[in-house]
C-alpha atoms as one frame of an Amber mdcrd trajectory, in Angstrom:
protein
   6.730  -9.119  19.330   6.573 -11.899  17.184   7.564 -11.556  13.424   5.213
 -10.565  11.088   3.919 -12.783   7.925   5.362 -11.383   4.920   3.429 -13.721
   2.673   4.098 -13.377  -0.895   6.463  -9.977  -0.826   6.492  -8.494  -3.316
   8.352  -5.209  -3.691  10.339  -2.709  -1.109  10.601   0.848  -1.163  11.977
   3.398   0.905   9.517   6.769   2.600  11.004  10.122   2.870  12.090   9.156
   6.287  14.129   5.894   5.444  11.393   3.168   6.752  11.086   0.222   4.726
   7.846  -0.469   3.511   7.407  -3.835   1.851   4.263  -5.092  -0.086   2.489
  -8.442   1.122   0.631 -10.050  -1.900  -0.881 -13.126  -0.091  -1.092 -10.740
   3.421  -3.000  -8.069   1.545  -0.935  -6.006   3.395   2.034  -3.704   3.529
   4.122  -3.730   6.516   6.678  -0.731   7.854  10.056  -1.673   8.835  12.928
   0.615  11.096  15.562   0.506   8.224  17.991   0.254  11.251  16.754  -1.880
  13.389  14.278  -4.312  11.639  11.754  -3.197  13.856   8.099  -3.264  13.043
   6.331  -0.197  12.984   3.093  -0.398  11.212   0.707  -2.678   8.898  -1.520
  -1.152   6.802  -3.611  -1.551   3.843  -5.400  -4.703   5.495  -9.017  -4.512
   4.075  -7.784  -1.837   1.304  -5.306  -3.574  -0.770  -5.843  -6.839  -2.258
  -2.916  -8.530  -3.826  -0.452  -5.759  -3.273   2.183  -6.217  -5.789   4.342
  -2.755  -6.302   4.993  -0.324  -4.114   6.509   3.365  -4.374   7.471   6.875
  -2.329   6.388  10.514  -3.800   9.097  12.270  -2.588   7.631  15.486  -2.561
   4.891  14.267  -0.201   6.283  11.432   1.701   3.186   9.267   0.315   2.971
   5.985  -0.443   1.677   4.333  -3.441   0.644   0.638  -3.485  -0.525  -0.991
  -6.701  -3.532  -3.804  -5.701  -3.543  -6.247  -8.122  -6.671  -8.599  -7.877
  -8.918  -5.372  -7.862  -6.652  -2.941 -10.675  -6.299   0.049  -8.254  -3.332
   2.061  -7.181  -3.839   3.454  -3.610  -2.350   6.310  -1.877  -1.240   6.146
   1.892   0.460   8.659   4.248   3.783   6.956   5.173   2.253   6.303   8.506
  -0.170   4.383   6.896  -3.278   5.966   6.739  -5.277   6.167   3.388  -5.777
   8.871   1.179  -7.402   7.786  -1.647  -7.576   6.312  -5.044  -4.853   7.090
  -7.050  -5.746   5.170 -10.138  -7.632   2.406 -11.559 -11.304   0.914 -11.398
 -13.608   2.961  -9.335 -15.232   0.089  -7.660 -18.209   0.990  -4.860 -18.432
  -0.954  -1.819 -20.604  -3.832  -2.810 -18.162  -4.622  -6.049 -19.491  -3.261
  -8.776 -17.569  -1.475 -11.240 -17.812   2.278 -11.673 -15.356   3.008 -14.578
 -12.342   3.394 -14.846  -9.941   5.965 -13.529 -11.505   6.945 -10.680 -10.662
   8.364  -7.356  -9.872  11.788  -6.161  -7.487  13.503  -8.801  -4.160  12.561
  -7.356
């Protein structure tokens, strides 16, 4: 498997299981690293995040918190990757238009 394109990491943080999750700013991404082996094991956020720049474990839950810079949000992922939800930030609707601010599902 070839090695993925970390363009532009950011930040690293550690899930509840000891992966390595790093944030991608120029990727959009985040990708999920065996802390042992270096392995890849997931990418996530594509299409979600844009400009991830900070990145951070609930330890209580395991989730995943990614700050998206170019559109002010804070999103919340499972540490397998899947999304959860707005955490925090501008409440923007598919099409781009501003909603307010702190939107998204309570978390």
């Amino acid at each position: 498997r070839p090695a993925p394109s970390l363009a532009g990491a950011e930040d690293v943080a550690f899930d509840s299981e000891g992966a390595v999750h790093v944030s991608a700013y120029y990727s959009s991404a985040v990708y999920k690293f065996d802390a042992q082996s270096g392995a890849l094991l997931a990418v996530y956020g594509q299409g979600l995040v844009s400009g991830p720049v900070g990145i951070a474990c609930d330890p209580s839950s395991g989730d995943m918190f990614v700050s998206s810079y170019r559109d002010d949000k804070v999103l919340r992922f499972t540490p397998g990757g899947a999304f959860v939800g707005v955490a925090a930030g501008a409440d923007v609707s598919p099409d781009g238009e501003a909603g307010g601010a702190g939107g998204g599902g309570g978390f």
